[in-house]
ROTORVEX-365651 format. One line per field, with one value per residue: x negated, y, z of N, C-alpha, C in turn. Coordinates in nm, 2 decimals, always signed. Last residue first. Example, Ala and Ser with C-alpha at 12.3 -4.5 7.8 and 13.67 -1.06 7.14 Angstrom:
<pators>
n.c1: (-1.28,-1.32)
n.c2: (-0.22,-0.57)
n.c3: (+0.71,+0.78)
ca.c1: (-1.37,-1.23)
ca.c2: (-0.11,-0.45)
ca.c3: (+0.71,+0.78)
c.c1: (-1.29,-1.32)
c.c2: (+0.00,-0.33)
c.c3: (+0.79,+0.78)
</pators>
This chain:
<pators>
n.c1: (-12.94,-12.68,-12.73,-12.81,-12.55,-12.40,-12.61,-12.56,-12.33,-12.24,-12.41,-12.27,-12.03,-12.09,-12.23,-12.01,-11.81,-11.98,-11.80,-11.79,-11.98,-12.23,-12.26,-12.51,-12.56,-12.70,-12.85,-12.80,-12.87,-12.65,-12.45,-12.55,-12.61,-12.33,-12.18,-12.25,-12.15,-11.84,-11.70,-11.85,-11.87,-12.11,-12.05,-12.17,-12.19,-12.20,-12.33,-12.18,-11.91,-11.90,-12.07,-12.03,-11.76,-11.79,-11.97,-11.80,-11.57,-11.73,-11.75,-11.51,-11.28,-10.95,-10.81,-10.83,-11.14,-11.46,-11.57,-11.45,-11.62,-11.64,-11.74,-11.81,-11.65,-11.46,-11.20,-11.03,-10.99,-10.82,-11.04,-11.01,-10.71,-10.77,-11.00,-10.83,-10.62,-10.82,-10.89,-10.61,-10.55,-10.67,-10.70,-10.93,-11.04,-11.31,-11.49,-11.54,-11.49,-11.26,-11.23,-11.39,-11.24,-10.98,-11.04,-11.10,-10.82,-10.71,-10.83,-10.80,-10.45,-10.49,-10.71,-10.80,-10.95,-11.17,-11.15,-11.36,-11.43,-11.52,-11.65,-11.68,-11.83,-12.12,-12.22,-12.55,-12.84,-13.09,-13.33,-13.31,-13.17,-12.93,-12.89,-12.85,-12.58,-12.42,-12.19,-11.94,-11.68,-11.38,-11.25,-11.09,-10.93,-10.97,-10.94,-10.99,-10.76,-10.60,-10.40,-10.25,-9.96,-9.82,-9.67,-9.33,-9.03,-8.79,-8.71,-8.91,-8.98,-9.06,-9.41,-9.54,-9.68)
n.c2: (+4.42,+4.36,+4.44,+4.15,+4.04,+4.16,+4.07,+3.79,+3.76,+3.84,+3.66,+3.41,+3.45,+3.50,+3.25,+3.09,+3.12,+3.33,+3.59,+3.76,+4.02,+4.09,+4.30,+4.53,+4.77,+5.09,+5.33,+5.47,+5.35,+5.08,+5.25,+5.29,+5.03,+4.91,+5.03,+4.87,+4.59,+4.54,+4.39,+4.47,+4.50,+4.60,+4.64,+4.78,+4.84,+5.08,+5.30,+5.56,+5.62,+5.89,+5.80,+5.52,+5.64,+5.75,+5.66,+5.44,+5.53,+5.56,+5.35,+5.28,+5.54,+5.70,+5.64,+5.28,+5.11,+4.97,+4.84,+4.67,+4.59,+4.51,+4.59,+4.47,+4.42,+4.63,+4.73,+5.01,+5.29,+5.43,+5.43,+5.20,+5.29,+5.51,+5.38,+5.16,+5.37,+5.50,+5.27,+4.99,+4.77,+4.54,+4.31,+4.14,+3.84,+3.63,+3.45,+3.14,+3.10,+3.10,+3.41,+3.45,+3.31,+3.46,+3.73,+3.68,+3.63,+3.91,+4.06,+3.94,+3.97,+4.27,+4.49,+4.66,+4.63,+4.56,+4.39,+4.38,+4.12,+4.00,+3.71,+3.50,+3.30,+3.43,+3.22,+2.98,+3.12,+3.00,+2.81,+2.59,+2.45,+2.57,+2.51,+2.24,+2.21,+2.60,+2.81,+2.73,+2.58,+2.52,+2.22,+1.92,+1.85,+1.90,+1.75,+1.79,+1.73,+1.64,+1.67,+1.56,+1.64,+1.52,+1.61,+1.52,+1.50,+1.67,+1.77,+1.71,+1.90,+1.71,+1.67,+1.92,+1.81)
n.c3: (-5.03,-5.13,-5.42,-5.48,-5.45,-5.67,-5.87,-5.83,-5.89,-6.17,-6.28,-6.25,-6.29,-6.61,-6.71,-6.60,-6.83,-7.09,-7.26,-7.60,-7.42,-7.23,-6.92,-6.79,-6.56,-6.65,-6.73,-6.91,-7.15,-7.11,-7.20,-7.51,-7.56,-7.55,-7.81,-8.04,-7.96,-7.86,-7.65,-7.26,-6.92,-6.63,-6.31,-6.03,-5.67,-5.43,-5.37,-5.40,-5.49,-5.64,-5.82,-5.91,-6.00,-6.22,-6.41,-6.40,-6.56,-6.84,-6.92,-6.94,-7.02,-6.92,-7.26,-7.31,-7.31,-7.32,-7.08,-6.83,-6.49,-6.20,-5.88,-5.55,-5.32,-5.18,-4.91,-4.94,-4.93,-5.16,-5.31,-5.46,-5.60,-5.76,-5.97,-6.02,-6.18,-6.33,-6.58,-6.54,-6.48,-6.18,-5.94,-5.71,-5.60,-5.39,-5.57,-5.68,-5.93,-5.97,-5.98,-6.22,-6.35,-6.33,-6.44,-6.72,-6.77,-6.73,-6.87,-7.13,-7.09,-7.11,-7.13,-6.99,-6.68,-6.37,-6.10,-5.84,-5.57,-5.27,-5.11,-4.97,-5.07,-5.23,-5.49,-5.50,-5.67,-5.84,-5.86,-6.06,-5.95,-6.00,-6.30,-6.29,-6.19,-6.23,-6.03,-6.05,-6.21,-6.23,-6.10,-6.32,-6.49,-6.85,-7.17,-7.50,-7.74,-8.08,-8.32,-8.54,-8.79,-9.08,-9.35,-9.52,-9.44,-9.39,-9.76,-10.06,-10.31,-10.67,-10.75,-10.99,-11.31)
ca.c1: (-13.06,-12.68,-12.67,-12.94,-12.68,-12.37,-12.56,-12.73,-12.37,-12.18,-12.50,-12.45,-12.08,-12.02,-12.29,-12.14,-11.76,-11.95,-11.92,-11.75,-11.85,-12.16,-12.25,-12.39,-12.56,-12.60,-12.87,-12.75,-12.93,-12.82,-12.49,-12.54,-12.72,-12.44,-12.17,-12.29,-12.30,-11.91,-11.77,-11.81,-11.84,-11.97,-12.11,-12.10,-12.30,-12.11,-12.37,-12.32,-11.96,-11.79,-12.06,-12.14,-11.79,-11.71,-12.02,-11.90,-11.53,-11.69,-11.89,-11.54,-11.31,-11.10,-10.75,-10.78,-11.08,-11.38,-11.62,-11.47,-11.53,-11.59,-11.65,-11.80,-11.81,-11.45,-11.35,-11.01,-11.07,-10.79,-11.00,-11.13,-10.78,-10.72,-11.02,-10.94,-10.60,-10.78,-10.97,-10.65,-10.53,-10.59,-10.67,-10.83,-11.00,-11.14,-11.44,-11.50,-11.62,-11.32,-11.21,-11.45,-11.33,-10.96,-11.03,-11.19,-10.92,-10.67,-10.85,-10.93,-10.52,-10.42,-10.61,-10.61,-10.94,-11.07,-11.17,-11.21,-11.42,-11.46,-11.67,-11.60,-11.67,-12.02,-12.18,-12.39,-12.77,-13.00,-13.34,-13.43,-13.25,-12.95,-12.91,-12.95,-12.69,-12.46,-12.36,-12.00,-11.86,-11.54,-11.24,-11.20,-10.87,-10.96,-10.84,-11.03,-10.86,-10.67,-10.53,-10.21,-10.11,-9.81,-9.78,-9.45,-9.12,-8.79,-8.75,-8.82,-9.00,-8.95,-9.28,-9.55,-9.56)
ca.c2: (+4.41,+4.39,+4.55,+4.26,+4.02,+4.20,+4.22,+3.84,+3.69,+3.90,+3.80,+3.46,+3.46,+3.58,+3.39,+3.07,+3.17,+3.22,+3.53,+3.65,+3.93,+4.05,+4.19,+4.52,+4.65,+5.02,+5.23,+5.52,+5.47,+5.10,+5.15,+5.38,+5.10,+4.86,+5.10,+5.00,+4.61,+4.61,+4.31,+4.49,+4.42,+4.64,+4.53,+4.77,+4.75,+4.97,+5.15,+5.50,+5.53,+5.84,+5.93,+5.56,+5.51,+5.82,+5.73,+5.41,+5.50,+5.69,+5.46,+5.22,+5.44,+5.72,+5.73,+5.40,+5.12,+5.05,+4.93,+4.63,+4.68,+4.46,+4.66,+4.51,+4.42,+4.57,+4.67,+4.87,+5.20,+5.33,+5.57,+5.22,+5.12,+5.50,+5.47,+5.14,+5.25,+5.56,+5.32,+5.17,+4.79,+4.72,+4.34,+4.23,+3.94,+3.73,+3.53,+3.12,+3.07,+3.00,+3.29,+3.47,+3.31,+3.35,+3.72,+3.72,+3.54,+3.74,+4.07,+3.96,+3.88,+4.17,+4.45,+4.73,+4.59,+4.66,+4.36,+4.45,+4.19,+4.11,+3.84,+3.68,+3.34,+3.36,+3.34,+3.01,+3.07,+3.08,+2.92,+2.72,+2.39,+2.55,+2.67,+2.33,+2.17,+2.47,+2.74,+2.92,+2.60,+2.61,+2.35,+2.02,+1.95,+1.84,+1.75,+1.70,+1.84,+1.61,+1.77,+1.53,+1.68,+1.53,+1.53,+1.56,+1.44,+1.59,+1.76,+1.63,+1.92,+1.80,+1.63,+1.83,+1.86)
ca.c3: (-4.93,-5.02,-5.34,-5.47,-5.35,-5.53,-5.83,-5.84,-5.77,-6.05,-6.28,-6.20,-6.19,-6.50,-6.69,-6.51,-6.66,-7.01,-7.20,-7.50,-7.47,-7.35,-7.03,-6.88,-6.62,-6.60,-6.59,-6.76,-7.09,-7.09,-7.06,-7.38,-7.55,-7.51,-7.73,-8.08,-7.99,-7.92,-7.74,-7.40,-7.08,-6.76,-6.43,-6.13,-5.77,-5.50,-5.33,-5.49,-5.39,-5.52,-5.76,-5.89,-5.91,-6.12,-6.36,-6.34,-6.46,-6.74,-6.86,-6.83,-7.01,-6.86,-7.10,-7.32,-7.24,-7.41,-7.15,-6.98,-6.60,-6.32,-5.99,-5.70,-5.37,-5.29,-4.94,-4.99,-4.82,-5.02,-5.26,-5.42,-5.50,-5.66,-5.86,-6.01,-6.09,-6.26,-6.46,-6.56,-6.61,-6.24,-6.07,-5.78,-5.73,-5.41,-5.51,-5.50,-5.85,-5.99,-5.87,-6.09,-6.39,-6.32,-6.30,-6.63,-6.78,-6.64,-6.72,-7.10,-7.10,-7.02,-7.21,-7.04,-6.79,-6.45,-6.26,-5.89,-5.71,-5.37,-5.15,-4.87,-5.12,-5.09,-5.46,-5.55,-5.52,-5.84,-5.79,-6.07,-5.92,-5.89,-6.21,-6.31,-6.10,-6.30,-6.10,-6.02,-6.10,-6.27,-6.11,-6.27,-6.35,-6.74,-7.04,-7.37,-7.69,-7.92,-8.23,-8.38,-8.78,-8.95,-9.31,-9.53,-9.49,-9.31,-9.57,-9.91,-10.17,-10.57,-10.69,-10.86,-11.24)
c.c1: (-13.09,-12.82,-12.67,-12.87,-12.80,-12.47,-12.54,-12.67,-12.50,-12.28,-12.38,-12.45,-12.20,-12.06,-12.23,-12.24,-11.91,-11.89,-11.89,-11.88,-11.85,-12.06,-12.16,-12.37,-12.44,-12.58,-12.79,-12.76,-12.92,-12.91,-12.63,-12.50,-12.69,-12.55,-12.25,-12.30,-12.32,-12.07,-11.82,-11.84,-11.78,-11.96,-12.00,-12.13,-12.11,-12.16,-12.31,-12.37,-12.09,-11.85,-11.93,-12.17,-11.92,-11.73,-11.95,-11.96,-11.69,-11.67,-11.82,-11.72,-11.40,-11.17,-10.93,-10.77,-10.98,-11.23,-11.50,-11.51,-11.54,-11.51,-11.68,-11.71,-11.87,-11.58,-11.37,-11.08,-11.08,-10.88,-10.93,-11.12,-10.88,-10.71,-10.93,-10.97,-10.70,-10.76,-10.96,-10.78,-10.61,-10.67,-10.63,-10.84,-10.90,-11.13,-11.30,-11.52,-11.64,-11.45,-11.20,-11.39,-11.40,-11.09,-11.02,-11.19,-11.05,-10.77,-10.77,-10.90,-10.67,-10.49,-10.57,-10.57,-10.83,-11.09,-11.07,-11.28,-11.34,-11.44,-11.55,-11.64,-11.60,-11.94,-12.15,-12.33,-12.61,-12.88,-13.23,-13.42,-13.36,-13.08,-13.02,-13.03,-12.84,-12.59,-12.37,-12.14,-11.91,-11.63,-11.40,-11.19,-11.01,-10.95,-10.97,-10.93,-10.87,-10.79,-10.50,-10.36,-10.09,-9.97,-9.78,-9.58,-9.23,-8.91,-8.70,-8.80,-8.90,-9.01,-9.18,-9.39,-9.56)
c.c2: (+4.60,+4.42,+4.49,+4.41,+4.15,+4.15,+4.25,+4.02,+3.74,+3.87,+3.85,+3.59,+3.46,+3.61,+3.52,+3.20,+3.13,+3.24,+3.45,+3.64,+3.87,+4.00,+4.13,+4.35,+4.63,+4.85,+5.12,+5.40,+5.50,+5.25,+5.14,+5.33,+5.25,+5.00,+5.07,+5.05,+4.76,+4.65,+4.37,+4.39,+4.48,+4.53,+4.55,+4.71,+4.78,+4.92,+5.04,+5.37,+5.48,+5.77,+5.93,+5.72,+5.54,+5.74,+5.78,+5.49,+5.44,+5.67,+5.56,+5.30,+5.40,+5.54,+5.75,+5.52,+5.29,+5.01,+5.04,+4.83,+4.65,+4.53,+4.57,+4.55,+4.47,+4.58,+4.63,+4.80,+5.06,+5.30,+5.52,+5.34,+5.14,+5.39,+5.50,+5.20,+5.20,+5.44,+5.41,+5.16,+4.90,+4.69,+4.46,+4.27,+4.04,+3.83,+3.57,+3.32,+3.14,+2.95,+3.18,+3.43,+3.30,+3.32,+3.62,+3.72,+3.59,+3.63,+3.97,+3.94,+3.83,+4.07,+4.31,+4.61,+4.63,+4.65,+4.47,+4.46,+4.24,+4.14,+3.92,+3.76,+3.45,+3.43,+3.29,+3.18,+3.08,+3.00,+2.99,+2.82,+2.46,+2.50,+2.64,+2.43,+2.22,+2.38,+2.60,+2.94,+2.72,+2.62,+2.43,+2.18,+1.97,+1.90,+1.77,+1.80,+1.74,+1.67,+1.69,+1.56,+1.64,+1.55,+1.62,+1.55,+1.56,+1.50,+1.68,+1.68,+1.79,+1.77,+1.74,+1.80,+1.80)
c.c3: (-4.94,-4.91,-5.16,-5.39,-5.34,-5.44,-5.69,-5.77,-5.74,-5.90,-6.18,-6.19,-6.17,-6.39,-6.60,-6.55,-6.60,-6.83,-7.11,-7.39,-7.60,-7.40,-7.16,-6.93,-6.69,-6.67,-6.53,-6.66,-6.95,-7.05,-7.02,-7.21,-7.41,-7.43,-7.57,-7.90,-7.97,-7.89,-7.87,-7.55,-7.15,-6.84,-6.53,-6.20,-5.88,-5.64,-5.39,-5.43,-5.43,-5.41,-5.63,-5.74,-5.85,-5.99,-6.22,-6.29,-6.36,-6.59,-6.81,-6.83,-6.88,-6.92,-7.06,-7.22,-7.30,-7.35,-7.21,-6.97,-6.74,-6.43,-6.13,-5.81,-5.44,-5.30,-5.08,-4.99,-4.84,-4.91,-5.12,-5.31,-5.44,-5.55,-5.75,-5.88,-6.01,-6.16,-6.34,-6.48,-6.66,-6.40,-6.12,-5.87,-5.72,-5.54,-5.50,-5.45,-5.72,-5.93,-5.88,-5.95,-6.23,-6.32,-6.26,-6.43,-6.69,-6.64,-6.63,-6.96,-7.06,-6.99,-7.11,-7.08,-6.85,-6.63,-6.28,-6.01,-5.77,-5.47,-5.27,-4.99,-5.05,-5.14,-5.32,-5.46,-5.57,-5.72,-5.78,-5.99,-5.94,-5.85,-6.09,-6.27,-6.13,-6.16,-6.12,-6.10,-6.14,-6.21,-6.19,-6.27,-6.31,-6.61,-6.92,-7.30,-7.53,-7.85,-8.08,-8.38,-8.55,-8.92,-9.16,-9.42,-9.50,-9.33,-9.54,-9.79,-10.14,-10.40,-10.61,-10.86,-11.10)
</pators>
């Protein structure tokens, strides 16, 4: 027979997680030592994503590693920012998206502004391959804020030569 409940009694739980103000390095000393350049900080990126969160973190990410960020929820949004004249290095798109997704919004990107480098994410395996058919870089989700900016930092370089 268990004992009657007490409140105000029972077991206390204390989680310690490290701490720290360090900001995110764009590149590891490693990196650095096989050749990969940190980003320049003039540069751009428009993160398009519905779901919130994802497109905070991801945009936190990349200003972390010394770019400017904009932010839209829609691919339309997206397209109308870009329609502005807005400079934007790059485009940052999640994949699956309501309304226009993000192979769509590439192909429209692509055909609008065929210079502007794009980099999709998704945390669906199935939908990968078709990125792939069309030529389009893609990255994984989850993914680290130093795989971010590498492959952001590799894109917009190779778009500029």
């Amino acid at each position: 027979m268990r004992p009657p409940k007490v409140i105000g009694q029972g077991t206390t739980f204390h989680i310690y997680l490290p701490a720290t103000f360090e900001p995110v390095t764009a590149v590891s000393d490693a990196s650095m030592a096989h050749g990969h350049q940190p980003p320049l900080s003039s540069k751009r990126v428009l993160v398009v994503d519905d779901d919130i969160e994802v497109a905070h973190l991801a945009s936190e990410l990349l200003e972390g590693c010394g770019y400017a960020v904009k932010l839209v929820h829609r691919a339309m949004a997206a397209l109308d920012l870009l329609n502005t004249g807005e400079p934007i290095d790059l485009v940052f798109s999640d994949i699956i998206m309501p309304g226009m997704n993000g192979l769509q919004l590439a192909e429209e990107v692509r055909r609008r502004f065929p210079k502007l480098p794009i980099l999709l994410a998704t945390g669906y395996n199935e939908v990968a391959p078709d990125a792939a058919v069309e030529g389009l870089p893609i990255i994984p989700k989850p993914f680290s804020a130093n795989a971010l900016c590498r492959q952001v930092g590799e894109l917009i370089r190779a778009s500029a030569t």
